[in-house]
C-alpha positions in Angstrom: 0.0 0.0 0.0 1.4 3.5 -0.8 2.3 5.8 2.1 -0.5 8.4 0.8 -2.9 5.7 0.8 -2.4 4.6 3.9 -2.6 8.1 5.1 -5.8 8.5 3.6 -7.1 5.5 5.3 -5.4 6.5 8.5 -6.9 10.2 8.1 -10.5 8.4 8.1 -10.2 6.2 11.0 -8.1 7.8 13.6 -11.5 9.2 15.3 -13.0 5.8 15.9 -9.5 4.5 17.2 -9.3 5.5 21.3 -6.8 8.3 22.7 -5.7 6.4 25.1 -3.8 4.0 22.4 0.1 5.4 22.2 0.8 4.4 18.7 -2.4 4.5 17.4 -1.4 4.6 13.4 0.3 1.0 14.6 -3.4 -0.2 14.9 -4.5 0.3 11.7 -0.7 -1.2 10.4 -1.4 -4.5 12.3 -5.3 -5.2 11.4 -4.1 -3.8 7.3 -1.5 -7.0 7.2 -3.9 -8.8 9.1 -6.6 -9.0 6.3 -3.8 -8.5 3.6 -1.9 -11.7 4.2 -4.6 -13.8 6.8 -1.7 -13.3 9.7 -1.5 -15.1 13.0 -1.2 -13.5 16.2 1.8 -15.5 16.9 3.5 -14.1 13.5 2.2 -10.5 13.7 4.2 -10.6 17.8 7.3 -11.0 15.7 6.5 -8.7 12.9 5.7 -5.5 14.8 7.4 -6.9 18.6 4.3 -6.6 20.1 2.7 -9.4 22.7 -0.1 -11.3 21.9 -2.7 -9.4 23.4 -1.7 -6.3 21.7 -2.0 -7.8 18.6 -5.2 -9.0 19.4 -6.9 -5.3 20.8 -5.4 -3.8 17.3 -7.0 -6.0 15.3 -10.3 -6.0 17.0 -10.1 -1.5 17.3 -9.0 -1.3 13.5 -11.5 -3.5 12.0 -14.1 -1.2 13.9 -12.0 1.6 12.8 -12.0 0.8 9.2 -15.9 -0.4 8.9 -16.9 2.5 10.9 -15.0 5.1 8.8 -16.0 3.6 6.0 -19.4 2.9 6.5 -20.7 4.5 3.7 -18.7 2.9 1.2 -19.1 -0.9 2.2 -22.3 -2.2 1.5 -22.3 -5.9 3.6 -24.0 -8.7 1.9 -27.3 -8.5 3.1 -27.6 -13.0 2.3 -25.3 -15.6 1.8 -25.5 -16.9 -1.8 -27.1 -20.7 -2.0 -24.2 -22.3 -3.5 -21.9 -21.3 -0.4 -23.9 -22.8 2.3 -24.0 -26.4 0.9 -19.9 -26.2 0.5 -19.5 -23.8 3.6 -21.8 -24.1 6.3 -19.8 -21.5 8.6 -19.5 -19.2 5.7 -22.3 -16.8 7.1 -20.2 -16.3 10.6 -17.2 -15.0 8.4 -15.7 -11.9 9.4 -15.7 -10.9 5.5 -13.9 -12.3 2.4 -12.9 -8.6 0.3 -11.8 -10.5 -2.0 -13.9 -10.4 -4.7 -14.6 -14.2 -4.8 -17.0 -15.1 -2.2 -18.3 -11.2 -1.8 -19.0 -9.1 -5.3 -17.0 -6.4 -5.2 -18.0 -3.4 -7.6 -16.9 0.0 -7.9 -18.8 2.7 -8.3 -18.8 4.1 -11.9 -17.8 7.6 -10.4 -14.9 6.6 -8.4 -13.7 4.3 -11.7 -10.8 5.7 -13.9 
């Protein structure tokens, strides 16, 4: 991701992510490579030398971060699609899949180049 990207990004979420966090542009770092790569706990310790728990409280305050200051540009799926449930019957307690695959992702016709 781009250092103005994640600026952006950052710009938009650092309301919803609590004062009392120090390094609070760490949070949104840690739950960005969390959803990017599908990262442990265990590996994310090494990767930014935090302890487990920290890792865990980032994750959980940037993904509340991210979908609150993007609220209005994520639309959830309001059902999961037939053919999922027979193959994965968990599939409707997923966190999200951004991927394209398993949710549609479209974007808008004013925001394409």
């Amino acid at each position: 991701m781009e250092k103005q990207v994640y600026d952006l990004l950052y710009d938009a979420c650092e309301a919803f992510i609590p004062l009392k966090i120090a390094y609070r542009r760490e949070v949104l770092a840690v739950t960005l490579d969390w959803l990017g790569r599908a990262a442990t706990c265990r590996d994310q310790e090494t990767k930014f030398t935090l302890v487990y728990s920290t890792v865990h409280c980032y994750r959980r305050v940037g993904l509340y971060a991210i979908i609150q200051a993007l609220a209005g540009s994520i639309q959830m799926p309001t059902k999961v699609p037939a053919e999922f449930v027979s193959v994965f019957p968990y599939f409707d307690r997923a966190l999200a899949a951004i991927d394209g695959v398993h949710v549609p992702v479209m974007v808008a016709a004013e925001d394409a180049e």
